[in-house]
C-alpha positions as CSV (number, residue, x, y, z in Angstrom):
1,X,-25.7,21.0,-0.7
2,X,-26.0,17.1,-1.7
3,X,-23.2,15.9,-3.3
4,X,-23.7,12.6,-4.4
5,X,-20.3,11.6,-5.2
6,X,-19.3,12.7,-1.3
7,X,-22.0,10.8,0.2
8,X,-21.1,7.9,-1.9
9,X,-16.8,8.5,-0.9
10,X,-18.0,8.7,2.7
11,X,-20.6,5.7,2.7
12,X,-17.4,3.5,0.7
13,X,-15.3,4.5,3.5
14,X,-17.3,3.4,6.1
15,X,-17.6,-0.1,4.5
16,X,-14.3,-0.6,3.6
17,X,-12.8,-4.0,5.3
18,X,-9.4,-3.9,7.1
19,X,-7.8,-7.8,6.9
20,X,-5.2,-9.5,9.2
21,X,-4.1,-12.0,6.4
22,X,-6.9,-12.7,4.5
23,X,-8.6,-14.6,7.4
24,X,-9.1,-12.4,10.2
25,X,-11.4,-8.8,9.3
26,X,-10.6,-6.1,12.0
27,X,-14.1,-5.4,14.0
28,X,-14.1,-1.9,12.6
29,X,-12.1,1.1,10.6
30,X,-10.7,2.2,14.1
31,X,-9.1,-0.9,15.2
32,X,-8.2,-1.5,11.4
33,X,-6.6,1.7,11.4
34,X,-4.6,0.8,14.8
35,X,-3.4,-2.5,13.4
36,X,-1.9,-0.4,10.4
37,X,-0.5,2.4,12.4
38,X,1.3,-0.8,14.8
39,X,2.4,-2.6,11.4
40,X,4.2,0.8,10.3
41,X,5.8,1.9,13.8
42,X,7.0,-2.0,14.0
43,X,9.0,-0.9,10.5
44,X,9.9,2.5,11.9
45,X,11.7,1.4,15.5
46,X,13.2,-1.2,13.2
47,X,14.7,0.8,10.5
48,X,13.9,-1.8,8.0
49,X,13.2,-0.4,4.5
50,X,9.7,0.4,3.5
51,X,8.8,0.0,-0.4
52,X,5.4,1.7,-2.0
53,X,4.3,0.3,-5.1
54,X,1.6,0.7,-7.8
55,X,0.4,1.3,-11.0
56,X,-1.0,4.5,-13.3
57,X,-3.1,6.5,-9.9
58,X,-2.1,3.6,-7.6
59,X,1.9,5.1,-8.7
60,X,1.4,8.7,-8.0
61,X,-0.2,7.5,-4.2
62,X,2.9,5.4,-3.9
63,X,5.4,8.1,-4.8
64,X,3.6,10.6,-2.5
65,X,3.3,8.1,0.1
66,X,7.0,7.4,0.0
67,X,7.6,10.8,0.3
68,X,5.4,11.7,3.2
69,X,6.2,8.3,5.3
70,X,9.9,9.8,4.9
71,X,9.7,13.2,5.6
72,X,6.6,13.2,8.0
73,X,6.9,9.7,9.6
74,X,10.8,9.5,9.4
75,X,10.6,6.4,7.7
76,X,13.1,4.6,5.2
77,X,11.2,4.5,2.3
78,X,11.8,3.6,-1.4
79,X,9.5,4.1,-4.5
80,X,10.4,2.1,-7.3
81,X,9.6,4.6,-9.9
82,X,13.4,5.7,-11.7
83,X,13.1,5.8,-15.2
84,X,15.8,4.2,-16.3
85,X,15.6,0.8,-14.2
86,X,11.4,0.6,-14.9
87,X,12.3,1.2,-18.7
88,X,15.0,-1.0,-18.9
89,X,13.0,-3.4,-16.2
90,X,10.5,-3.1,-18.8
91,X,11.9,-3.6,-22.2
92,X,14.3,-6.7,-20.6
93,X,11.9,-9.2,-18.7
94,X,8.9,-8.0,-19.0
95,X,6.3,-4.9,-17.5
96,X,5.1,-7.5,-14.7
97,X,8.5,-7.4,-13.5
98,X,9.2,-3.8,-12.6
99,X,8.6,-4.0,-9.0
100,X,9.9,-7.8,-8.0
101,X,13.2,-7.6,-10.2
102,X,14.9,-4.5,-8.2
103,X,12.7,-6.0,-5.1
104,X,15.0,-8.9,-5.4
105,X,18.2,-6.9,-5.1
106,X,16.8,-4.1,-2.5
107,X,14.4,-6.1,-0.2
108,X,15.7,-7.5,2.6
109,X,13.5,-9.9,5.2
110,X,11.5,-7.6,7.9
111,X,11.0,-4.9,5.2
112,X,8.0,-3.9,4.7
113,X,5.5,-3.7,0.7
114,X,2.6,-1.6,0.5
115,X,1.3,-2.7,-2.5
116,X,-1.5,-0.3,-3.5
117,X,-3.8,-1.2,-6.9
118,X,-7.3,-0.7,-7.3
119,X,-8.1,-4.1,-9.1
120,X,-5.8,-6.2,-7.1
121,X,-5.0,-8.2,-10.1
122,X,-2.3,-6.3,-11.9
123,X,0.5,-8.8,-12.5
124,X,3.3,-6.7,-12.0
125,X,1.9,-5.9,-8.2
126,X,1.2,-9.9,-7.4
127,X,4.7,-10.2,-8.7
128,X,5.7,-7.5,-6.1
129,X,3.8,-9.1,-2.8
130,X,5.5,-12.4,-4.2
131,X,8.8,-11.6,-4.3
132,X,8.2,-10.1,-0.7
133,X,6.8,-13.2,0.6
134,X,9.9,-14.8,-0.9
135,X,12.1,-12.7,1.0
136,X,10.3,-13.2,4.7
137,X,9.2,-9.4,4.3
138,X,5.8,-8.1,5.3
139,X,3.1,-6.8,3.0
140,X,0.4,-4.1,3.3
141,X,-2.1,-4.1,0.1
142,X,-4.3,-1.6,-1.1
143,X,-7.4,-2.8,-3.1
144,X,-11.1,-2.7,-4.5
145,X,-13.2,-3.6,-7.0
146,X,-13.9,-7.7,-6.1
147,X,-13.3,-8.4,-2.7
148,X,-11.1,-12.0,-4.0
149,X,-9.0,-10.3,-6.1
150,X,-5.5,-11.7,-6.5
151,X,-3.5,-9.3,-3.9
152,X,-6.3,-9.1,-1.7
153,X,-5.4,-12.8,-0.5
154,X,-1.8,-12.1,-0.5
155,X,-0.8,-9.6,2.0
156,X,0.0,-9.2,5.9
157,X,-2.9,-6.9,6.1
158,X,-4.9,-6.0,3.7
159,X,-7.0,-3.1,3.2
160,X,-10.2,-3.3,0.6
161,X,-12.4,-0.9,-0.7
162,X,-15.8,-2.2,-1.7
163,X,-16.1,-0.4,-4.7
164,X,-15.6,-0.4,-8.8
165,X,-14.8,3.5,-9.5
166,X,-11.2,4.1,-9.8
167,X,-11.6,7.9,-8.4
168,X,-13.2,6.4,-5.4
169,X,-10.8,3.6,-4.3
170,X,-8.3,5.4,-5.1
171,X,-9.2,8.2,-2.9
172,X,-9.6,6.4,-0.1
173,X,-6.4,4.6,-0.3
174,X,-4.8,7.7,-0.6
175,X,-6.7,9.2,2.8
176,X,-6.3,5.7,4.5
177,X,-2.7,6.5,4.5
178,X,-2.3,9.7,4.8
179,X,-4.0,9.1,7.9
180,X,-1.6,6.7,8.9
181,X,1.5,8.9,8.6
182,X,-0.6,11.5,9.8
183,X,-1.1,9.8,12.8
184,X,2.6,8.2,13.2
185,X,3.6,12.1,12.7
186,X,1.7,13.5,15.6
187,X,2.5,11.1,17.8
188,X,6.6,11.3,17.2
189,X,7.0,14.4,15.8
190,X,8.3,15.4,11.8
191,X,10.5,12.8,10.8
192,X,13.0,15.1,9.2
């Protein structure tokens, strides 16, 4: 069987670029994946508060995610995703505040944003890594499409998928972290 959207996943996940700032690319996907997994457990032995933020595909990683990194990687995590405080969020300053308005109640310096969005350039998630950077927390994004988008140059580490198809970079930033807690759960054990 060829599948040409599998070879295509694969061949995008071997090129994707793992970045220490926006400076310093990781020599490969393994020592990327290390400096992730290192990030993460620095979070975990600190018990500092882990928030997972994203928009439309991006949202449904970042609730799983939060889910998983809590249950699996015994993690304090937090999705931002209540109804009432988005809506209300929303309707009162603005839909590129969701995320940074309760971030500026709940984040505390040392937490840790994983801001996932395949463009990079949604407002609402450069608000987010913002508002963390104000706060002296650290920031994990999740990007594709054009390697300068806005979030790309913003984070702690940032992880970018050279690619334009939504079901693609979203797939892989999906796997990419699953990997992660994966990886954080067989070491240590189920979380909870």
């Amino acid at each position: 069987m060829n599948n040409q959207y599998i070879s295509e996943l694969i061949e995008k996940l071997e090129q994707t670029e793992i970045w220490k700032e926006d400076i310093e690319k990781t020599s490969n996907y393994e020592e990327g994946i290390k400096t992730l997994v290192e990030m993460f457990t620095w979070h975990k032995r600190k018990q500092s508060n882990v928030f997972f933020v994203g928009n439309g595909g991006s949202a449904a990683i970042a609730i799983h995610m939060a889910a998983d990194f809590m249950k699996n990687g015994g993690m304090n995590t937090y999705s931002l995703y209540d109804s009432a405080v988005t809506t209300m969020i929303g309707n009162d300053y603005g839909y590129e505040y969701i995320f940074s308005k309760p971030m500026g109640f709940l984040l505390k310096e040392d937490d840790l944003v994983v801001a996932i969005s395949s463009s990079g350039n949604s407002k609402n998630i450069v608000n987010a890594v913002d508002e963390a950077k104000r706060k002296n927390a650290k920031v994990i994004t999740f990007t594709g499409f054009e390697e300068n988008n806005a979030a790309k140059q913003l984070g702690d580490v940032n992880v970018y998928v050279p690619c334009r198809k939504y079901g693609i970079v979203e797939s892989l930033h999906n796997l990419i972290l699953q990997q992660i807690v994966d990886m954080i759960m067989e070491r240590d054990g189920i979380g909870i």
